[in-house]
C-alpha positions in Angstrom: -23.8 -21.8 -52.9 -20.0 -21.5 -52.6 -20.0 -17.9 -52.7 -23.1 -17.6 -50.4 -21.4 -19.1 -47.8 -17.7 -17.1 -48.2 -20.5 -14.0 -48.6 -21.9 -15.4 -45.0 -17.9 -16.2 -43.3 -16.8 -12.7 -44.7 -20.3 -11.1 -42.9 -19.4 -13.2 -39.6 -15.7 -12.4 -39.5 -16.5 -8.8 -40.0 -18.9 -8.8 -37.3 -16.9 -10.6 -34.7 -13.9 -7.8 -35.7 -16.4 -4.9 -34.9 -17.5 -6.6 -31.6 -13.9 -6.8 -30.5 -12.8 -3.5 -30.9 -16.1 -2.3 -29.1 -14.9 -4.2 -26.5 -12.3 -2.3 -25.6 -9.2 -3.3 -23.2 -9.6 -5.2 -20.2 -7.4 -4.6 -17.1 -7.4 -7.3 -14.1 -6.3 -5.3 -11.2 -4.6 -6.9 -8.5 -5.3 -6.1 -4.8 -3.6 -7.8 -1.7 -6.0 -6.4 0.7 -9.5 -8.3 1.5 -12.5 -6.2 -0.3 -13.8 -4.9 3.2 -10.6 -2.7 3.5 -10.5 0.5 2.9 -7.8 0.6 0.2 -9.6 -2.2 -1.9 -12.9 -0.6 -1.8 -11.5 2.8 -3.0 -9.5 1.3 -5.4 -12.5 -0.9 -6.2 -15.0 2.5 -7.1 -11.9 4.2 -9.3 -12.2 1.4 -11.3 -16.0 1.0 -11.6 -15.8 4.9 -12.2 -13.1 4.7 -15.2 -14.7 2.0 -16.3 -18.4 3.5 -16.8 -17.3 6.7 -17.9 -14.8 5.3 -20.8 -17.6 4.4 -23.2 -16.6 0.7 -23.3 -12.9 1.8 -24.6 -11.5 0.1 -20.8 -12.8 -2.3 -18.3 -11.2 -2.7 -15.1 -11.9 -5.8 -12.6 -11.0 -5.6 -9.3 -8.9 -8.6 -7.9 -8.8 -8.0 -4.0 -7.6 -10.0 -1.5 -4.3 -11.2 -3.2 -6.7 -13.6 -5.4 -5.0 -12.7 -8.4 -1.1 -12.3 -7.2 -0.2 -12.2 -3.7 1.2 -8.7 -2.2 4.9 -9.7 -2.9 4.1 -11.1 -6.4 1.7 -7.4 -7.7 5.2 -5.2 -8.6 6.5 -8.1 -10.2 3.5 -8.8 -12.2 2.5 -5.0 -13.2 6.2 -4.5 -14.4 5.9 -7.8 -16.6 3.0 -7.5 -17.8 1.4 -10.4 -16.3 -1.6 -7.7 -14.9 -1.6 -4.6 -16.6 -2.5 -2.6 -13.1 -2.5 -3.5 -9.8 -2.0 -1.7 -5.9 1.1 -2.5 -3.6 2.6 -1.1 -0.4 5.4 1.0 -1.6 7.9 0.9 1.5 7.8 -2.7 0.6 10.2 -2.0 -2.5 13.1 -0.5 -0.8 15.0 -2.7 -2.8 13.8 -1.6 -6.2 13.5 1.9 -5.4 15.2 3.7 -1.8 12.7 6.6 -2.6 10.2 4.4 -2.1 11.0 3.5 1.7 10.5 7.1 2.6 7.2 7.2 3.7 8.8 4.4 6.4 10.9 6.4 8.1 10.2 6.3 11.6 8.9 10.2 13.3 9.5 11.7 10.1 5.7 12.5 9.7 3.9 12.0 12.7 0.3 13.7 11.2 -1.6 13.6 7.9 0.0 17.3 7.1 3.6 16.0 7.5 2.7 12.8 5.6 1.2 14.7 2.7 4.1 17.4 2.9 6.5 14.0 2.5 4.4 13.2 -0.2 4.5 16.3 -2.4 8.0 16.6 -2.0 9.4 12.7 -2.7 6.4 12.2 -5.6 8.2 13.8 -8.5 11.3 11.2 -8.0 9.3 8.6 -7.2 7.6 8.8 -10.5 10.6 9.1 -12.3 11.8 6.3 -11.2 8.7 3.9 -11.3 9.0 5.5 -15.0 12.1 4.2 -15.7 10.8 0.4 -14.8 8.0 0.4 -17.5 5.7 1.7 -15.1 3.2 4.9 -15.0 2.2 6.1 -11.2 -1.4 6.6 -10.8 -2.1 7.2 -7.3 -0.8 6.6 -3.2 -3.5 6.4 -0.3 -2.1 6.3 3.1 -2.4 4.0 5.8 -3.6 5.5 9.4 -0.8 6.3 11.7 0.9 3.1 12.8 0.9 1.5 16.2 2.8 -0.8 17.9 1.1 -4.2 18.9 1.6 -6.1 21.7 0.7 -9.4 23.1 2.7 -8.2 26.5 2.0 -4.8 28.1 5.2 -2.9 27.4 6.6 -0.3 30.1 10.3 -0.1 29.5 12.8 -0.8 26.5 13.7 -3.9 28.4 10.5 -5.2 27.4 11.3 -4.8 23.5 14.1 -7.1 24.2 13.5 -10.3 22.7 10.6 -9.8 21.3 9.0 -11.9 18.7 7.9 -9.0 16.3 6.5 -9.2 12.5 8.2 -7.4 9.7 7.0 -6.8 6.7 9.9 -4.2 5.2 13.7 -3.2 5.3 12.4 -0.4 7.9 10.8 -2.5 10.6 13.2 -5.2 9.6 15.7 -2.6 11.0 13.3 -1.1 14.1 13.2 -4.7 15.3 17.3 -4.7 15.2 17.9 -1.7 17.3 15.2 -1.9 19.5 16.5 -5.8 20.5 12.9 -7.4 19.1 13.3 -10.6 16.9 11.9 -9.9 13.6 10.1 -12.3 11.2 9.1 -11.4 7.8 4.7 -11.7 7.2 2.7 -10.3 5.0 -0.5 -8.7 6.1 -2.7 -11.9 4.7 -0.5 -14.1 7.3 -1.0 -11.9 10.5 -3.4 -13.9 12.2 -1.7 -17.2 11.7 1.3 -15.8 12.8 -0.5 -14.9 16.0 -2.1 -17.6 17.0 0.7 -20.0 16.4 3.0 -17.7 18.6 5.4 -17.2 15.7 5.1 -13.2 16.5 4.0 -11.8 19.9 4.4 -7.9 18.5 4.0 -5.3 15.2 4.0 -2.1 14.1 0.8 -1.2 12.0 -2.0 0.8 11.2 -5.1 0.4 13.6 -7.3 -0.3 10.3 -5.3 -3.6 9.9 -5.7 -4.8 14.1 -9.2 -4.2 13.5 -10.0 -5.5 10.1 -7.7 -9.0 11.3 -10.0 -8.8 14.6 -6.2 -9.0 16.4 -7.7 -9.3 20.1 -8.7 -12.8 18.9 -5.6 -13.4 18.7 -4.3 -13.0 21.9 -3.1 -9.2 21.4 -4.7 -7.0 24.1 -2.2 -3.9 23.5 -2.5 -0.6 21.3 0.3 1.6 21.8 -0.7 4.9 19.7 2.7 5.8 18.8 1.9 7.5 15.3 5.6 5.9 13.8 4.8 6.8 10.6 1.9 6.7 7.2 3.1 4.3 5.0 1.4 4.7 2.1 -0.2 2.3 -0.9 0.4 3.1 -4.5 -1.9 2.2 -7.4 0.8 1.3 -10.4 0.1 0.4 -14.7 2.3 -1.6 -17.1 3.3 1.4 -19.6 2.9 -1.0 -22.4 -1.4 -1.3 -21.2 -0.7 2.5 -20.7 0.3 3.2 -24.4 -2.4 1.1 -25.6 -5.1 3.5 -24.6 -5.8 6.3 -26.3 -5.3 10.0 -24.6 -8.4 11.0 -23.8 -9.0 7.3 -21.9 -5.5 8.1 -20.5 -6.5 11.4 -19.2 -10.1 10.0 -17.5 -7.8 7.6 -15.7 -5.5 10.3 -14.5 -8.8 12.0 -13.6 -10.1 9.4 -11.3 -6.8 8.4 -9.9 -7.0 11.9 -8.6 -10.4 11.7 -7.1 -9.6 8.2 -5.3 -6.4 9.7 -4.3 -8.2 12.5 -2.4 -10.8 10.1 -1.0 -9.0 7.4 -0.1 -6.8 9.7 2.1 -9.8 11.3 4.1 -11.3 7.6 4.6 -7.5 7.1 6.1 -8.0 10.2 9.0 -11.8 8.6 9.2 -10.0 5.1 10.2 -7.3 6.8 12.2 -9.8 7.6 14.4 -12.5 5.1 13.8 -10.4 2.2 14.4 -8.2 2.9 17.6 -12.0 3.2 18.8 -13.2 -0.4 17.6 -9.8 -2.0 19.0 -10.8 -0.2 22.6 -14.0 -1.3 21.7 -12.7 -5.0 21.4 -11.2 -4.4 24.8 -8.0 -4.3 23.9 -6.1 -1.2 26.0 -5.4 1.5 23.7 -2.7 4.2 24.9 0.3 6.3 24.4 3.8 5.1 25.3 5.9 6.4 28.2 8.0 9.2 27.8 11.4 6.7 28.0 9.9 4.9 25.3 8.9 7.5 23.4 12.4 8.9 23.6 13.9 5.2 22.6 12.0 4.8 19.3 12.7 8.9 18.5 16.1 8.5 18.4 15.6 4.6 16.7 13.9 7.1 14.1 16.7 9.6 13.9 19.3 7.0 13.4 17.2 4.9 10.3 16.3 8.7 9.1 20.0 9.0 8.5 20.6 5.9 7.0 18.4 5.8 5.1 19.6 9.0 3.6 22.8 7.9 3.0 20.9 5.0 1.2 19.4 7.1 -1.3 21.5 9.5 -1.8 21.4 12.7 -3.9 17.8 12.3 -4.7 17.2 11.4 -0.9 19.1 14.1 0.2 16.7 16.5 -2.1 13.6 14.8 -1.1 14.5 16.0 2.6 15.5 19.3 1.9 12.2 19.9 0.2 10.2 18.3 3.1 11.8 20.2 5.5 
């Protein structure tokens, strides 16, 4: 009976091995957008695609609206290992990387042509140096062309002054210094709060996020369409997850990262458009800035260009010269 039953444990333990390396890996991917937006839900059919056509070697699950770690928390927790893949806003990582801030800089790429120009030429360092954290670079969607938001109607650069505007990065950080606007740090989950409790009266973002936050309820009747830049999101692993897999998983990952890449930025132009429409739609009043203010912020953008140059240096300065 003895060996029956060590016969019976060895069967069971054998089976339970086999049924766990079927399994495959399992990859939590953290998202800080809400599943309606169009980041999430691209990022949300790469991984249903990677994860049906991997032949149950990897399952990815999809953890949007910062339910698994907040926006400022997803670096942090790809690079540690606490998720093995997640999506964050890169210009949010100055800090970590300059390169990363240069999708930020203000009239440097004022059209998807120029943003995907900027792309091309600052993606080799970038991935170097997201490499040299522990960390392999899948893909980067942009955002639509940001806007500037206003609770005020603003006609001058007198207006600007004093203005309670959100930040969410170095770049807008500094916008909000030379352009006399008071800046307070939010993240995008925060935005209507901030709002409605006055705490910001102003900010600079995509159309796609006003509408998606349903900003007019809020109190913000104003669209300027001042195409500042296309910040861009950027779909990050843990190399340590990475090395687990096995090549040809590796490549079908690299394979779909491209496909969402390409889609994600034509659902982009489709909200550029789209979504000014749904905020005049809204009734808030959507429009272009006078030619005074569009001077102001040029020259705003000439002087952060520079700095941010000298910031980065030699692999800044080549990232420009290849742009340009």
């Amino acid at each position: 009976m003895k060996l029956i039953r060590n016969i019976i444990l060895t069967l069971v333990a054998l089976i339970f091995s086999v049924n766990v390396a079927n399994a495959g890996e399992k990859w939590d991917m953290a998202l800080a957008y809400g599943a309606g937006n169009f980041h999430s839900a691209n990022a949300t059919e790469f991984a249903k695609n990677v994860t049906d056509k991997s032949g149950g070697k990897l399952t990815i699950v999809t953890h949007p609206g910062g339910s698994l770690f907040k926006g400022g928390e997803i670096f942090r927790a790809v690079r540690t290992g606490q998720a093995p893949i997640g999506e964050r806003f890169m210009s949010a990582l100055g800090k970590e990387d300059p390169l990363l801030e240069v999708d930020s800089q203000p009239f440097l790429a004022t059209n998807y042509g120029a943003a995907m120009r900027l792309y091309n030429a600052s993606k080799p360092e970038i991935v170097k140096g997201l490499d040299s954290k522990g960390l392999v670079f899948l893909y980067a969607v942009p955002w639509p062309a940001q806007g500037l938001y206003s609770k005020k109607e603003i006609n001058s650069v007198a207006d600007l002054k004093g203005l309670k505007f959100r930040a969410y990065n170095a770049a807008t950080i500094r916008i909000a210094e030379l352009t006399g606007m008071a800046p307070t740090k939010i993240e995008a989950a925060e935005i209507s709060q901030a709002f409605s409790t006055g705490a910001v009266e102003s900010m600079i973002t995509s159309p796609t996020t006003g509408k998606n936050k349903k900003i007019w309820e809020n109190g913000v009747g104003y669209f300027y369409d001042i195409a500042a830049w296309f910040p861009k999101n950027m779909v990050i692993v843990n190399k340590d997850a990475w090395n687990k897999l096995d090549a040809d998983t590796q490549k079908l990952i690299m394979s779909e990262a491209a496909k969402a890449e390409k889609k994600g930025w034509d659902l982009s132009k489709e909200g550029n458009k789209n979504d000014k429409k749904a905020l005049a739609d809204a009734g808030m009043k959507v429009g272009k800035v006078n030619t005074a203010l569009k001077k102001h912020f040029e020259e705003v953008g000439a002087t952060m260009s520079k700095e941010w140059a000298d910031r980065a240096g030699a692999r800044g300065q080549a990232v420009l010269s290849a742009y340009k």
